[in-house]
N, C-alpha and C positions, 0 to 999 in steps of 0.2 A: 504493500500500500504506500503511495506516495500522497501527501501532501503539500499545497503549493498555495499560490497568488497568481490567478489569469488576470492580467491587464488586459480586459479588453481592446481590441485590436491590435495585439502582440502577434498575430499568428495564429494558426490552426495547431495550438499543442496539443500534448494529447490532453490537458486539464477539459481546454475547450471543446472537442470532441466529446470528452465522458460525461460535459455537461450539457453539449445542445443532443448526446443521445437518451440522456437521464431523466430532465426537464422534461415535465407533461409537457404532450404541445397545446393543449387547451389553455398552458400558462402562457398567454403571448407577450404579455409586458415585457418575461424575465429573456425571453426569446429577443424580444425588438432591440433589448438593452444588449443582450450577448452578442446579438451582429451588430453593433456598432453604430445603431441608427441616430442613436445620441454622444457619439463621440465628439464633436465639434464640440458641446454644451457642455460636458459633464464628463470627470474618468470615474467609470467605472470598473469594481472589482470583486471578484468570485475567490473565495477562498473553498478549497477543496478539498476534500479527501477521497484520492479514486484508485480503483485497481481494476485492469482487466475489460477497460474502455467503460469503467461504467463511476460516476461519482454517487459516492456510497453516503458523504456528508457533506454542504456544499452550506456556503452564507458568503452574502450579496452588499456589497457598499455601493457607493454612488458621491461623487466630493463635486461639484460642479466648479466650472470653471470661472471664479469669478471672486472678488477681492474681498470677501470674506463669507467664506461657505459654510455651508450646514449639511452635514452630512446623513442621508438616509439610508437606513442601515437596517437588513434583517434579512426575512425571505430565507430564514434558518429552516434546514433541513436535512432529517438521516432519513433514509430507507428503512422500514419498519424491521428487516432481518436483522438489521445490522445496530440496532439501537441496544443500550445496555453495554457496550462494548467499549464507552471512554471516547470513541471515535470525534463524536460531536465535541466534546469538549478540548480536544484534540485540536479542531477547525477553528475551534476559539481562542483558546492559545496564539495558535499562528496567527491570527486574525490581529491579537492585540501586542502581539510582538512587534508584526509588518508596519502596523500603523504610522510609527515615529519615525520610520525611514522612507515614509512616502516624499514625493518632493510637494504637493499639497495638501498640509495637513490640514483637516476638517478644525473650527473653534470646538465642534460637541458633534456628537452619536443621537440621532433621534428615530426613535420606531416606538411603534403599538408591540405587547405582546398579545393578549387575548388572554391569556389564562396567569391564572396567580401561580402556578408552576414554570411558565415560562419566565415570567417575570424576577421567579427568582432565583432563577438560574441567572438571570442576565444582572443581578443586581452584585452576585462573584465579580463582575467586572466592572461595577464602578456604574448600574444604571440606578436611579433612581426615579422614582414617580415627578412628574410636571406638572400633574394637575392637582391639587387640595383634596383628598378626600376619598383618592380614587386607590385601588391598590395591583391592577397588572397594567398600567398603563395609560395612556400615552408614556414615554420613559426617553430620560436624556440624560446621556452621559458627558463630561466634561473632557474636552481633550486640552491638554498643555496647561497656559497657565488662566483658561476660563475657570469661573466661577464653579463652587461644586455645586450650588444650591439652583435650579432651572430659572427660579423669579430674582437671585443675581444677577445669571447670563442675560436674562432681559433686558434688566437696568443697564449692564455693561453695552448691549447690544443697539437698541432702541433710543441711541441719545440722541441729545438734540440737533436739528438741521437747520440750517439760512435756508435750502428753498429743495422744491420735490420736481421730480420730472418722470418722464413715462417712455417706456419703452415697450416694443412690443414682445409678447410673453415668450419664453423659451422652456427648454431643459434646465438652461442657464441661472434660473434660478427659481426653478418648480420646487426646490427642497424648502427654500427661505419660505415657500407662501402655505404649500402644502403640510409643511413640519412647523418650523420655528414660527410662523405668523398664525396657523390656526391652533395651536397650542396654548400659546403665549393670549390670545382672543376668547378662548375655552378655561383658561384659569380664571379671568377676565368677570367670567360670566357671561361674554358676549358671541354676539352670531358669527362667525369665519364665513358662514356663506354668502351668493349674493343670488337674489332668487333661487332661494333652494340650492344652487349649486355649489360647490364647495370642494372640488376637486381639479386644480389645476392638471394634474394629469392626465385624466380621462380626457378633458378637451384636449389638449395638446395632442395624445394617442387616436381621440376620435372622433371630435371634431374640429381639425385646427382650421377650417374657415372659418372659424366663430373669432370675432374682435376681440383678444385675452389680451390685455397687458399687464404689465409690472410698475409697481412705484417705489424709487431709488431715490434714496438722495443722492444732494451732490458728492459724498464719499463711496458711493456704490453700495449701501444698504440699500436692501428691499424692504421697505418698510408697509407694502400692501398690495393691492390688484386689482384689476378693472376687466369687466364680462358685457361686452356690449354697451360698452358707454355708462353702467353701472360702476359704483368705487365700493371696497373694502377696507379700509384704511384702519390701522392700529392709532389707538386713541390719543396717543402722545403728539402724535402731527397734525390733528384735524384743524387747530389753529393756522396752519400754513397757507 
């Protein structure tokens, strides 16, 4: 069994093979992301464990390209045969060895578990809950020298701006809106969506003729997002 780090668009290793043959293909996201459809925006990466053309335990990062990212992190998974065998913990390990040596390092780690067992397997590594009250997630961990606490990363994060401007939405910075801005809006108390919507990914993946943008300040945070000429803005800037 080897275990490794596919960079996507490194090549057809065999990591990548034993994960675009592994991977359901009903899973199309993790599919879109492993051929490279988001390379321009965002590096993506698989950490592995495979043997025999097949990955046996696999976990998925995501650091976007952009001057201060937020990293979407999960899509953890072993093969039910193989589960009990350390393997997964294994992937995480390496997972959190890799990290410091990457050349973009994420400010923090953000993913859902779903279950209070996941969650606290992932809290060994430094994740902690983001939302008040809640206990398998939303969960964000601190990379370097961010805040340990989620509603310090905010304060750190969400500071003040001279003026806002808009862009139009990418990969580039789907993690800032879909992680750290609907998080950060849901401790809040408040709505992340805009007409119901609330998933910059799903449009971006399926329907990107729809009008998405991003709101940056002048130092390249994303401080919110626009759906058709609608705004979702994080409360600190609405005086702008």
């Amino acid at each position: 069994m080897t275990i490794e780090t596919y960079h996507v668009g490194s090549g057809e290793t065999e990591a990548y093979r034993a994960l675009k043959a592994t991977i359901p293909q009903e899973d199309r996201y993790m599919h879109y992301r492993l051929e490279g459809n988001v390379a321009e925006a965002s590096d993506d990466y698989y950490f592995v464990a495979h043997e025999n053309g097949v990955a046996l335990s696999r976990l998925w990062m995501s650091v976007p390209k952009n001057d201060h990212p937020i990293a979407n992190w999960g899509a953890f998974f072993t093969l039910e045969e193989y589960r009990g065998r350390g393997i997964g913990g294994r992937v995480l390990d390496h997972c959190f060895e890799t990290i410091p040596a990457l050349p973009r390092r994420p400010l923090g780690l953000f993913c859902t578990a779903g279950k209070v067992g996941l969650a606290g397997l992932y809290a060994r590594y430094g994740f902690t809950t983001a939302i008040h009250d809640t206990d398998c997630g939303p969960l964000y961990c601190p990379m370097g020298d961010s805040p340990a606490a989620f509603r310090e990363f905010c304060n750190a994060y969400y500071t003040p701006a001279k003026s806002l401007r808009t862009e139009k939405a990418t990969f580039r910075h789907r993690n800032e809106v879909d992680c750290l801005l609907k998080f950060a809006l849901l401790d809040r108390g408040l709505d992340y969506r805009i007409d119901g919507e609330g998933d910059l990914n799903m449009i971006l993946l399926n329907t990107p003729e729809r009008d998405a943008r991003v709101i940056l300040t002048e130092t390249g945070k994303c401080v919110g997002w626009m759906l058709d000429g609608k705004v979702c803005l994080h409360p600190d800037y609405e005086i702008l």
